[in-house]
N, C-alpha and C positions, 0 to 999 in steps of 0.2 A: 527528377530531383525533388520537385514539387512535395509526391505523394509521398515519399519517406520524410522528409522534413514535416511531414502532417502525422504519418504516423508517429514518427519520435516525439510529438507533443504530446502525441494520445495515451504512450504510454507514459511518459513521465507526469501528466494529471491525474490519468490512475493510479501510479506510484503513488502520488501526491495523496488522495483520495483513501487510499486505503490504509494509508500511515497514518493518516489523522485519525481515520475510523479505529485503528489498533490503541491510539494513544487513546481516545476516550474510554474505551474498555478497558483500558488499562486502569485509569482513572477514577472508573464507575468503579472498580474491583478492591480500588486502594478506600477509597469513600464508603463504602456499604461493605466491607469482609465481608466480599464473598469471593468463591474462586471460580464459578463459572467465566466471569471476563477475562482472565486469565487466559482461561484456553480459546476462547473466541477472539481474542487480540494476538493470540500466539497463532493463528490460522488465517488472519486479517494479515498481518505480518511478514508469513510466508509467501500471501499472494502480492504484496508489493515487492516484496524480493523477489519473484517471479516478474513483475511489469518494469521495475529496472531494469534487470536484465536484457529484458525485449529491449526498453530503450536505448540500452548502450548500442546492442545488435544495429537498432533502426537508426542511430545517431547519421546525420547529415556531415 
């Protein structure tokens, strides 16, 4: 029970981690017009969608 209660933290910090990284590009994107952080926050985005997921999967 241990090792899944460790990984469902792992993934919800990564979730964590890469939603913030999407909102800053999101932010740098709205700051500077430009639209590359768009697409690199839309891709950042995707993969915390992806490590939620894991976590619900690995939820204790």
């Amino acid at each position: 029970m241990g090792l899944i209660r460790r990984y469902f933290y792992f993934w919800v910090v990564l979730a964590a981690a890469f939603t913030a990284a999407g909102a800053t590009n999101i932010a740098l994107a709205i700051t500077y017009s430009e639209l590359w952080p768009v697409w690199v926050a839309f891709g950042l985005l995707v993969v915390a969608g992806g490590c939620a997921r894991a976590a619900v999967h690995a939820r204790p």
